[in-house]
N, C-alpha and C positions, 0 to 999 in steps of 0.2 A: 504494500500500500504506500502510496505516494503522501506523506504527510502535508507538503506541500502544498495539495489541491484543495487545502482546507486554507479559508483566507482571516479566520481570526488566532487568538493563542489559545482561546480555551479551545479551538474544535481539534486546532493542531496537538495539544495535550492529552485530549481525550481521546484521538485516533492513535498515539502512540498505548497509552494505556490498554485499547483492543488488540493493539498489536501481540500488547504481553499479555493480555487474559486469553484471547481467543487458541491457539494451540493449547495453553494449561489447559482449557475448558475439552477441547478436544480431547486432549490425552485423558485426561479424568473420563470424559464418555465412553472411551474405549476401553478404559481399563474395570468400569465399573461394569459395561456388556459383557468383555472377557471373566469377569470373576462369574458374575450372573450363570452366565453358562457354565465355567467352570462347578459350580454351586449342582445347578439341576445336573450337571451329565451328572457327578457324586452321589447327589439323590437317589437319580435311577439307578446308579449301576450298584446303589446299599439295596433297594426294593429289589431286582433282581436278583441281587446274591441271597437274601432271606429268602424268595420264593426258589431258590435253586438246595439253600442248605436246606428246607424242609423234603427238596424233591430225593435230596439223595438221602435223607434220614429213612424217608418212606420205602425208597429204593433197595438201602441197607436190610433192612428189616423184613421185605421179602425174601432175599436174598439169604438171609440166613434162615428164614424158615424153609424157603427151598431146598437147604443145608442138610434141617431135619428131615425132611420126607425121604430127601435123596439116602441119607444115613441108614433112616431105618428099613429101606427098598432094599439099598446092597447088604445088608448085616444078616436079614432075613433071607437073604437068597443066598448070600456066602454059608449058610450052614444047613441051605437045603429043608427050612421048614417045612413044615406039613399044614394042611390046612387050618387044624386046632392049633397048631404051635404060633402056625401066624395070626389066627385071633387072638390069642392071648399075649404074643409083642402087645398086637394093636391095644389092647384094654390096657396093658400095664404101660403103655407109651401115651395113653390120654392120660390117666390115671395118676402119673407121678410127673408131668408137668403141667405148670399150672399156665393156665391160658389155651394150652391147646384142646377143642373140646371134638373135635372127631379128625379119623385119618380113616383113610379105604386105600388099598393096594392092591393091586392087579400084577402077579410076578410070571415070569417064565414056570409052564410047564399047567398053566393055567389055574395054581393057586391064586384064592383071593383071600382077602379078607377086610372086615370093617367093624369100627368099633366108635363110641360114642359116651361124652358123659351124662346126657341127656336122654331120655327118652322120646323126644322129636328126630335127634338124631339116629334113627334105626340104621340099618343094613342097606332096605328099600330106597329110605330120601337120600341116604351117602352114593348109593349104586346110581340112583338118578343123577343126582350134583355132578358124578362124573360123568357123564354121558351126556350133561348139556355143557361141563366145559372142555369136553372133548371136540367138539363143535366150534368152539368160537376163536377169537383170533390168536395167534400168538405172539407172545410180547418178543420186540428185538427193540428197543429201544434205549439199552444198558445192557450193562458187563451180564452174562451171567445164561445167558444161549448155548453158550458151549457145552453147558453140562444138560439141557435139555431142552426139547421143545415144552417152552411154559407158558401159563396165561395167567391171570392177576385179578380179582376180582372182589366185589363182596355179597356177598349172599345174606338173604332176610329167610330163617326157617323163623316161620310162627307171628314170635313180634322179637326176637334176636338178633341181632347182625352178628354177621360173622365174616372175617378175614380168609378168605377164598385163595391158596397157590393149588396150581393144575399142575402134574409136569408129568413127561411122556419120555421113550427113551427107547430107539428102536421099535422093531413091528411085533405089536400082540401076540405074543406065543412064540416069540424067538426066545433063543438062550438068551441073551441079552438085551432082550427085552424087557420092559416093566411100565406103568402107570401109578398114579398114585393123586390122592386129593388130601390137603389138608384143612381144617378149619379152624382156624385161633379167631377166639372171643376177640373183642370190637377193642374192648377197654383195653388189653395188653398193646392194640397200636396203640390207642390213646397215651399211654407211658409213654412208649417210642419216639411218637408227636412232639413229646414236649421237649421244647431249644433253648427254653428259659424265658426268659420275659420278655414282652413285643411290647414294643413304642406303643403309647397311646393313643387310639385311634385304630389302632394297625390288627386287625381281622385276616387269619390265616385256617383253613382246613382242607380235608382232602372230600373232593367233590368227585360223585359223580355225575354225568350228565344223563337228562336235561339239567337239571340242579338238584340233587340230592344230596344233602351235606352228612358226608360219614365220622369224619372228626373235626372238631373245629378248637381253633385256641383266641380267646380275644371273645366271643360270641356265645351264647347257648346254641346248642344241637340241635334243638328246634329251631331255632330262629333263623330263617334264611333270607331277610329282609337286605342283608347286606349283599346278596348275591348282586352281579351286574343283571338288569332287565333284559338284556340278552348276552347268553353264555357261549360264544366262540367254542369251537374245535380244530384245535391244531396240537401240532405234536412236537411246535416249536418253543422256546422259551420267549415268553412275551408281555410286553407293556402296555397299555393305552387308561384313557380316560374314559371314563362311561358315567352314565346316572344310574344307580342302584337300584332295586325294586320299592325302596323304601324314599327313592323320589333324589336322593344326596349325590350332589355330584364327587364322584373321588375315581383315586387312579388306580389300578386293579393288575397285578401279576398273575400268571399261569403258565405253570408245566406239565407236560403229561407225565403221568407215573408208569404205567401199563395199558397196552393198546385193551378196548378202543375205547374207552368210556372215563377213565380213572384219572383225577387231576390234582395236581397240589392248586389253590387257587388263593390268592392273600388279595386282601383288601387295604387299601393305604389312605388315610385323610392324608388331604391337602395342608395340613398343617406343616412339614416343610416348604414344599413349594411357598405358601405365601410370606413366611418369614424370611426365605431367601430373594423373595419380590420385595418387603419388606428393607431388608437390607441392601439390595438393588437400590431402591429409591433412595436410601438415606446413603448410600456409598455413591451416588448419582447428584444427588439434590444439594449434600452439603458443601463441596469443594465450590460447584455450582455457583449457591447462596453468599458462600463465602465470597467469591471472584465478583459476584452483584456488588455484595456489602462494600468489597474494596474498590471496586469502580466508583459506587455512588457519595463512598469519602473521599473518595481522590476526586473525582467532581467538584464537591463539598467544598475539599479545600483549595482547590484551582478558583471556584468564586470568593472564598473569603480570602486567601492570601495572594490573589492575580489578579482576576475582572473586577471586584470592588475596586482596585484601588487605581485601576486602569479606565473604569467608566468615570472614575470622579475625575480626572484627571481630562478623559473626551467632556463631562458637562462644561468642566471650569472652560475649556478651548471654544465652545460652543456658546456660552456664556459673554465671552468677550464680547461677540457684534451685538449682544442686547444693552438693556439701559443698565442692567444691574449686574456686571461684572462679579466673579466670585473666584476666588483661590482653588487652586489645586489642593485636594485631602494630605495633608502631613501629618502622619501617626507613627510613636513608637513599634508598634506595631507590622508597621507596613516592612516588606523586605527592604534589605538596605539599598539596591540598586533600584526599584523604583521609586523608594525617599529620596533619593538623589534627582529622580527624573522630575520629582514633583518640585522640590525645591528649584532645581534650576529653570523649572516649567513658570513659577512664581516668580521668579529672579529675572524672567524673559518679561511678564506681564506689568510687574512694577515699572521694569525696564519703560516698558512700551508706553503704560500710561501718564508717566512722567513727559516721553516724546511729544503723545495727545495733546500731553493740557499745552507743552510748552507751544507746541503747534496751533493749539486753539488761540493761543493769547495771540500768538503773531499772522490767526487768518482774520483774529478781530481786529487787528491793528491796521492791516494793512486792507481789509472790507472797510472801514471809517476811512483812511485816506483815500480810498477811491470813491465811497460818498461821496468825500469833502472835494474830491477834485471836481469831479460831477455836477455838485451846486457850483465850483468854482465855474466851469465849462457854463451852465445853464446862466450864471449872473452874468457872467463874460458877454454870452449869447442878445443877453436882455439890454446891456449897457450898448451892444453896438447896434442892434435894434434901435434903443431909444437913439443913438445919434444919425440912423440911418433914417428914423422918421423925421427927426429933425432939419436934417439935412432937404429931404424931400419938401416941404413946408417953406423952407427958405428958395429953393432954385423955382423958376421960371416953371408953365407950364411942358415945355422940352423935354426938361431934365425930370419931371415927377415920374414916368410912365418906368424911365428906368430903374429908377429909386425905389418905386415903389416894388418893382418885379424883388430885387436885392432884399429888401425889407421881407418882402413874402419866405424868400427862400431862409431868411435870418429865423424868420419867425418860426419856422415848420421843426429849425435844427432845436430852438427854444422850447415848443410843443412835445416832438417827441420827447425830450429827454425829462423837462415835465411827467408826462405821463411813464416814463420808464423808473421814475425815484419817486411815485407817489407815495410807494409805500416803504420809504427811508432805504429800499436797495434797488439795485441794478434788478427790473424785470421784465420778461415783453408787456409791450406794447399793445392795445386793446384796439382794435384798428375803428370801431364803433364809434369813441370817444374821440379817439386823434382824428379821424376823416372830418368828422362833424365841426369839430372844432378850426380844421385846416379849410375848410369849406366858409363857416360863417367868417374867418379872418379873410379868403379872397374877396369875397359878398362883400365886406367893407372895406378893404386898401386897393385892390381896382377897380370894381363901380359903385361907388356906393350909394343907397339909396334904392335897391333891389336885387334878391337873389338869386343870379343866375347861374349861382354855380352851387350844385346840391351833391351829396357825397352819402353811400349808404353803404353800411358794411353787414352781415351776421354776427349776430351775437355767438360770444365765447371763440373768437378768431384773433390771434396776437400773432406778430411777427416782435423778434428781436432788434432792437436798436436800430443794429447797423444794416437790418434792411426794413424797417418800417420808416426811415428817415428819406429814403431813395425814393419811395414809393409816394413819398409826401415831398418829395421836389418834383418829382413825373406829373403829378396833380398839380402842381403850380407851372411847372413847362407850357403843360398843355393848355390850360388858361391863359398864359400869357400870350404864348404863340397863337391862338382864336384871335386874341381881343386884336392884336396887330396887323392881324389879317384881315377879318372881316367882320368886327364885332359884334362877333356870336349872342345871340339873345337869350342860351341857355347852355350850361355841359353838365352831365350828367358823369359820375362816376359811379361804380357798383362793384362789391367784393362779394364774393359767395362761395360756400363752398361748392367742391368738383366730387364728382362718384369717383375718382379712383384718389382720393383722399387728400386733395393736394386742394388750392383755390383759386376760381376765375377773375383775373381781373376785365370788365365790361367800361369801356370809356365811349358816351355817345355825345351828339351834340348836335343842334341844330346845322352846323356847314356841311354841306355834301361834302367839304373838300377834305383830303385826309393831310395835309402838308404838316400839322403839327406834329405827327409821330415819323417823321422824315429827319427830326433834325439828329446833327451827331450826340448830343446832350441827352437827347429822349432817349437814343438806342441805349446812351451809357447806360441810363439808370435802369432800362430791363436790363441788360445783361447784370448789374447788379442784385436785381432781385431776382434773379434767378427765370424770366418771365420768356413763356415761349407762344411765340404769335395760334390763333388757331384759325385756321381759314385766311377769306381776305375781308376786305374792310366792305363794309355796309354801306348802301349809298346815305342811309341816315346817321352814320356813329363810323368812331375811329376802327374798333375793332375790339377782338375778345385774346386774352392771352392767359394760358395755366401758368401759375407761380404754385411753387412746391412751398409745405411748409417747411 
């Protein structure tokens, strides 16, 4: 990022600040996703391995009672039993261990025999049991094949459950042949089952499907409310999430134990998962909050220890061109290089209004003598006037016509300036007043005794001095030059203003003839005023000419 692009100090401050928050905050999000996950893969692969150690407890425990059946099939056949010899293994092999409550064997040479500690358990339902788990599938899914084709099950005689191993070995009536069913009581898995204590929440038994719960740890035997509302079959060791029959969403392990129906299946709240979400956020949130908090002090103190004392510093600057001027802020407080800036900011402003006032005194001084010269000019003006009318009065009628023209033009230079110091300075000129006034003076110092020379301007139209004076000798030119010619009965002058913002001057007059704006004098004083002819002349008037203001 270009700091530069930022055009104050607090923006260029605060983008270097992003600078250094923005990667921390990065790496903190990635390391807080990395743990996260690290966390869950943990989880599951703790859930999987409890549904795995229960599957090989389960596993184990067949496996040795496979042990026994296999035991008591070669012991009996190694010595050549006889038919009552081998009922009576059978009885004293239910009989002197506890848990196992019937076994039936089928040996070479087509002895059988069956035995039971129960009287459900006959000959009849044992002879049956084997011949519907001769029938069904055989487990290969663990160690333990090689010593025979087996299957794994649990049988219900009456209202009993019973731990069901099948195992086969060779063909019916070979010398090395054999068969044989065990049945161990439910409760002796129940012992086996138990791994020690499960996390709370955590529901673990061996199912069979559809859902028939055979032992459960964590739950009542009854209670199958924890199962998932639908029970997968697979043969793989596996994970997911499901809603329970009991409406609860949580996450659910299963392994098979023995084809096709038998499963270890656990149940797991979400009681990790959300602590580790839990701990997500707060391993997320607070480097986070933290990097907020320190932005928004470093903020904080970018306004209190830079822009306050830099805005006071822009008011006092901005301050200056008003009436009430004010110092730049000087606080203990302020860093030392911007006290320095304000002081010498103040050091400039003292500076400067000391130059002001001295300045002020020497533009009053020198606005008074240019008054004073001014009324000197306009008395000066008035004095040779008066001797110019004097003068006139005294010579011959010859000499009046000239004297008086002289006079006229004295008087006009006297008028303007008059009306440009009415108000104690130098201002334009009101062309209203000065026309009017240049007008009634020709009406009586060339003919007097009626007025034939009228002068009208627009109100709020002023020309300055040095061309409203021009414009009032052009006004007396032209008068004079009528009267010598052909003594005009009337002249008309008009100012007005123009649509593209400037003003018409309009001179008419009784003479058709235009010879008054011919002469070198008239041209001077337009090109003084700035006047440019428009058209040509009228056979009743001299003509119309735009003067700019």
């Amino acid at each position: 990022m270009n700091v530069t692009a930022f055009r104050t100090v607090r923006g260029r401050l605060l983008a270097l600040i992003v600078l250094v928050i923005l990667p921390i905050a990065v790496i903190t999000a990635v390391t807080a996703v990395a743990t996260y996950r690290s966390v869950l893969s943990s989880i599951e692969a703790s859930q999987l391995q409890t549904v795995g150690n229960f599957s090989v407890r389960t596993r184990l425990w067949y496996r040795e009672s496979l042990r026994t059946l296999l035991a008591a099939n070669a012991t009996l056949a190694a010595v050549g039993a006889t038919q009552d010899q081998c009922r009576a293994a059978a009885e004293r092999l239910v009989s002197d261990n506890i848990g196992v409550s019937g076994i039936s064997l089928r040996m070479a040479g087509g002895v059988t025999c069956a035995a039971g500690n129960d009287a459900r358990l006959s000959p009849d339902v044992l002879t049956g049991l084997i011949d519907n788990y001769r029938g069904r599938s055989r487990s290969a899914t663990w160690i333990g094949t090689e010593m025979a084709e087996t299957s794994y099950g649990v049988t219900l005689v009456g209202d009993q459950r019973y731990m069901a191993v099948y195992a086969r070995r060779g063909a019916a009536g070979s010398p090395a042949g054999m068969e044989g069913l065990l049945l161990v009581n439910a409760t002796i898995m129940d012992r086996a089952f138990d791994l020690g204590s499960l996390g709370g929440g955590t529901i673990v038994g061996l199912v069979r499907l559809p859902g028939e719960v055979v032992i459960t740890r964590g739950a009542a035997e009854e209670d199958a409310s924890w199962l998932p509302a639908d029970l997968p079959a697979t043969n793989q060791l596996r994970r997911w999430e499901a809603t329970s029959r009991s409406g609860m969403t949580a996450t659910f392990g299963m392994q098979q134990v023995a084809e096709p129906d038998l499963f270890v299946l656990a149940r797991f709240d979400q009681q990790a998962e959300r602590a580790a979400f839990l701990q997500f956020i707060a391993l997320l949130l607070t480097p986070l909050v933290t990097l907020m908090v320190l932005f928004a002090v470093y903020s904080l103190a970018i306004d209190t220890n830079i822009v306050r004392w830099i805005r006071g510093i822009e008011a006092a600057a901005l301050a200056r061109a008003s009436q009430q001027p004010q110092e730049a802020p000087v606080d203990a407080t302020m860093p030392d290089d911007i006290r320095r800036v304000s002081e010498a900011f103040n050091a400039l402003m003292s500076d400067q209004a000391d130059r002001v006032e001295r300045l002020n005194v020497t533009i009053g001084a020198n606005r008074h003598l240019v008054r004073e010269l001014h009324h000197r000019v306009k008395n000066s003006l008035q004095v040779v006037q008066s001797y110019i009318s004097l003068a006139r009065r005294q010579h011959g009628p010859e000499h009046r016509s000239v004297l008086a023209a002289i006079e006229a033009k004295v008087q006009v230079l006297s008028i303007a300036y008059r009306h440009a110091l009415a108000q104690g300075e130098m201002r334009p000129v009101e062309l209203q007043p000065f026309l009017d006034e240049v007008a009634v003076m020709l009406n009586g110092l060339l003919q007097a005794g009626r007025p034939w020379v009228t002068a009208k301007a627009a109100e709020d139209l002023a020309l300055v001095v040095d061309r409203a004076i021009p414009l009032g000798l052009l006004v007396v030119e032209i008068a004079c030059h009528a009267i010598e010619e052909a003594h005009t009965d009337h002249l008309a002058v008009e100012v007005a203003p123009s649509e593209a913002g400037n003003i018409t001057l309009v001179v008419a007059t009784d003479d058709r003839r235009t010879g008054a704006m011919d002469t070198k004098i008239a041209h001077g004083l337009l090109r003084q005023i700035g006047a440019t002819r428009r058209g040509q002349a009228s056979e009743d008037g001299i003509g119309r000419w735009d003067v700019p203001l």
